[in-house]
BAKE-579093 format. One record per residue (C-alpha): residue number from 1; residue in one letter; x negated, z negated, y negated. Coordinates in steps of 0.5 Angstrom, whole numbers, m for minus. Example, Ala and Ser with C-alpha at 12.3 -4.5 7.8 and 13.67 -1.06 7.14 Angstrom:
[site 1; "A"; [m25; m16; 9]]
[site 2; "S"; [m27; m14; 2]]
***
This chain:
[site 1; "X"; [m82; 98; m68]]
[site 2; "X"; [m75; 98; m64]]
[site 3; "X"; [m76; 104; m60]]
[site 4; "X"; [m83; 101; m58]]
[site 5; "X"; [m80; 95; m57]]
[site 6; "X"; [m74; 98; m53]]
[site 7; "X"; [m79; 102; m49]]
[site 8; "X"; [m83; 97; m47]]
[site 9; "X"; [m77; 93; m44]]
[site 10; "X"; [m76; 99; m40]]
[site 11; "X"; [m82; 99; m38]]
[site 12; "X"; [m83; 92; m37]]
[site 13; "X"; [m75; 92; m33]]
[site 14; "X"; [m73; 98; m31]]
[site 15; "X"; [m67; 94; m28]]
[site 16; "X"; [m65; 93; m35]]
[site 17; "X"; [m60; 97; m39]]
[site 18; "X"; [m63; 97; m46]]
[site 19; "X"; [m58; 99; m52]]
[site 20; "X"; [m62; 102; m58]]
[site 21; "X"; [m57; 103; m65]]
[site 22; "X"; [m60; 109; m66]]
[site 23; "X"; [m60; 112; m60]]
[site 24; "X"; [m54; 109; m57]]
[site 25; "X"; [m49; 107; m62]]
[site 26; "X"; [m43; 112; m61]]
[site 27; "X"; [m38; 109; m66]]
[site 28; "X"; [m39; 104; m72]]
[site 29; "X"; [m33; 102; m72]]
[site 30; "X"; [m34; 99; m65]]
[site 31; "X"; [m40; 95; m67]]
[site 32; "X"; [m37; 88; m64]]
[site 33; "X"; [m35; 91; m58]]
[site 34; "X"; [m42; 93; m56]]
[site 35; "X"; [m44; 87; m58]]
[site 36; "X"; [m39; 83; m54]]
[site 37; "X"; [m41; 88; m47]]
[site 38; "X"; [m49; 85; m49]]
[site 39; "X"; [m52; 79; m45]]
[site 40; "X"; [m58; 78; m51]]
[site 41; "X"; [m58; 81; m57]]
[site 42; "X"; [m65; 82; m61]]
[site 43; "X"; [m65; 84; m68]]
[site 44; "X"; [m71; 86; m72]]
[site 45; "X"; [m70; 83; m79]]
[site 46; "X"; [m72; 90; m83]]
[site 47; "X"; [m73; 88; m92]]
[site 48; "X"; [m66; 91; m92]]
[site 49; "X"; [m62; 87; m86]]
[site 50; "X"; [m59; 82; m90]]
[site 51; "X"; [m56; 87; m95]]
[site 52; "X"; [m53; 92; m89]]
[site 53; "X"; [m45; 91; m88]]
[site 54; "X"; [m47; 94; m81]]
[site 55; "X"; [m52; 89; m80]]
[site 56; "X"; [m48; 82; m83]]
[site 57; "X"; [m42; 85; m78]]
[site 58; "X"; [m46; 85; m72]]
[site 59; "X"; [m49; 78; m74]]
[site 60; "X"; [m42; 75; m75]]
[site 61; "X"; [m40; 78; m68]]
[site 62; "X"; [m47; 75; m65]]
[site 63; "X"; [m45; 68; m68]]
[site 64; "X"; [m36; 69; m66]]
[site 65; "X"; [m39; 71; m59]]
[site 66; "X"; [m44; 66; m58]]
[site 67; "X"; [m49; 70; m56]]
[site 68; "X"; [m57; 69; m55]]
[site 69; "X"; [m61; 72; m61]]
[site 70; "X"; [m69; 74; m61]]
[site 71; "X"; [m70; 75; m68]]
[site 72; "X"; [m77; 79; m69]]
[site 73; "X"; [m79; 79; m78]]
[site 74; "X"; [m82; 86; m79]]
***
């Protein structure tokens, strides 16, 4: 579902940079750092989000940082 979100996005604003976690994510450790460089963030809230570390740092940042979210329930 990600992949055909972000590819429609791209497709839909070819100006736009799109960062996928699975395509982009170089460093885990620098989660929030990627987080604060993003103007929207849109998460998919997959059955097992809310149980992710990963997941629950990211949301922490998105909140710390005041960015807009899309939230999309899978």
């Amino acid at each position: 579902m990600a992949a055909t979100i972000k590819r429609q996005l791209q497709l839909l604003v070819p100006t736009a940079s799109v960062f996928l976690d699975i395509d982009d994510l170089e460093d885990i450790g620098a989660l929030e750092t990627y987080v604060a460089a993003t103007q929207t963030v849109l998460i998919i809230l997959s059955k097992g989000y809310f149980g992710s570390r990963n997941c629950m740092r990211e949301v922490r940042a998105c909140c710390a940082a005041d960015k807009p979210l899309v939230l999309v329930h899978e």
